[in-house]
C-alpha positions in Angstrom: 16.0 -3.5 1.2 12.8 -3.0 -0.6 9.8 -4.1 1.0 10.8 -3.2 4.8 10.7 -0.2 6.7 8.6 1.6 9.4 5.0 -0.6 9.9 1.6 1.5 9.8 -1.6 0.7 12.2 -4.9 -0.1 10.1 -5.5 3.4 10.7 -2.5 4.5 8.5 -0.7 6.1 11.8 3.0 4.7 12.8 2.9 1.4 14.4 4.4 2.3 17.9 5.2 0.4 20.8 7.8 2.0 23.3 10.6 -0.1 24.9 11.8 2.0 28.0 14.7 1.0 29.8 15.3 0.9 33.4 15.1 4.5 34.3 12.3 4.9 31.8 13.5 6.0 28.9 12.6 5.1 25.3 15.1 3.5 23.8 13.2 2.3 21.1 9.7 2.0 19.7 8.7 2.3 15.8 7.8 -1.4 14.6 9.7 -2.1 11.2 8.6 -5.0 9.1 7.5 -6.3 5.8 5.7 -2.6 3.9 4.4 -4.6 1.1 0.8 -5.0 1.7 0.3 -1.4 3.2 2.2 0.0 0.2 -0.3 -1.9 -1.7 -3.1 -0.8 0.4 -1.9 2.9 0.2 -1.8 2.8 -3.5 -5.0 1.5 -4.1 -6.5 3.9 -1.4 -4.8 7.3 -2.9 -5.8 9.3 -5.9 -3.6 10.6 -7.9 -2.2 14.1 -6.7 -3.1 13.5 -3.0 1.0 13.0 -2.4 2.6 16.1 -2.6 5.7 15.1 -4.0 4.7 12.2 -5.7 1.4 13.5 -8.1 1.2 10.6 -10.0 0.9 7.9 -7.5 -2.5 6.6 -6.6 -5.2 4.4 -7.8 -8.2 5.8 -6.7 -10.3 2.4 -6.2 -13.0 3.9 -4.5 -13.7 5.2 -8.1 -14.0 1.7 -9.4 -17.6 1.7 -7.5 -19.3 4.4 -10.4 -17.3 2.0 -13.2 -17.4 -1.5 -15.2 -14.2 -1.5 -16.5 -12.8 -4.1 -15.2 -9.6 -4.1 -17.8 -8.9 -0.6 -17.3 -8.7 -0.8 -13.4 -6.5 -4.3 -13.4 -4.1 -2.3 -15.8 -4.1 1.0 -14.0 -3.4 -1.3 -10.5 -0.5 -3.0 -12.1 1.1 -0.3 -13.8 0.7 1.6 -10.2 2.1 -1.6 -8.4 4.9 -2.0 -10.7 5.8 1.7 -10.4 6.4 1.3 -6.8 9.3 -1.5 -7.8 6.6 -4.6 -7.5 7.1 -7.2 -9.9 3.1 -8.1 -10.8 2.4 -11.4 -11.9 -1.4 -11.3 -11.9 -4.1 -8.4 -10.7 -7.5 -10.6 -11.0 -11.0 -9.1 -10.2 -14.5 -9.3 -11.1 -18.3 -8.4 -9.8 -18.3 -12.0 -8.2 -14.8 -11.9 -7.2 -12.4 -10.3 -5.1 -9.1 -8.2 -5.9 -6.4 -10.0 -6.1 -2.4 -9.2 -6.3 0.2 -11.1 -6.8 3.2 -9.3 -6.6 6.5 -9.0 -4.5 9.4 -6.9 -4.4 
């Protein structure tokens, strides 16, 4: 199922927390959840070719801060967003307002 798998802490490392059992053995740890808002997060965060094996993925927003061009980012977050599988229904952001996404899988 799209949209779940293996949770991330807000420092991008696996969300872990260990369940031993009575002679102390893990028997299970990784926390698995709903991936969409770190797989948004991730997007925005990458450039493109920082992911080996996928080049093209990867916003780049921390470009956005030497640019204006507000149309070009919104467009180059959905198409991004929608390449992962999300289906966008609106990407909305301005100097006086936040970003925005709506999308889901």
């Amino acid at each position: 199922m799209r949209g779940k798998g293996i949770l991330l802490d807000d420092a991008f490392g696996l969300k872990v927390h260990p369940v031993r059992d009575t002679s102390g053995k893990i028997i299970s740890g990784l926390q698995v959840g709903n991936t969409l808002y770190q797989n948004q997060a991730l997007i925005l965060i990458l450039h493109p070719g920082a992911l080996k094996l996928a080049p093209t993925v990867g916003v780049g927003i921390s470009d956005i801060l030497q640019s204006n061009d507000f149309p070009f980012w919104r467009r180059k977050i959905k198409l991004q967003m929608e390449a992962d599988g999300q289906r966008v229904t609106a990407v909305s952001f301005s100097l006086s307002q936040k970003l925005s996404i709506d999308a889901h899988y």
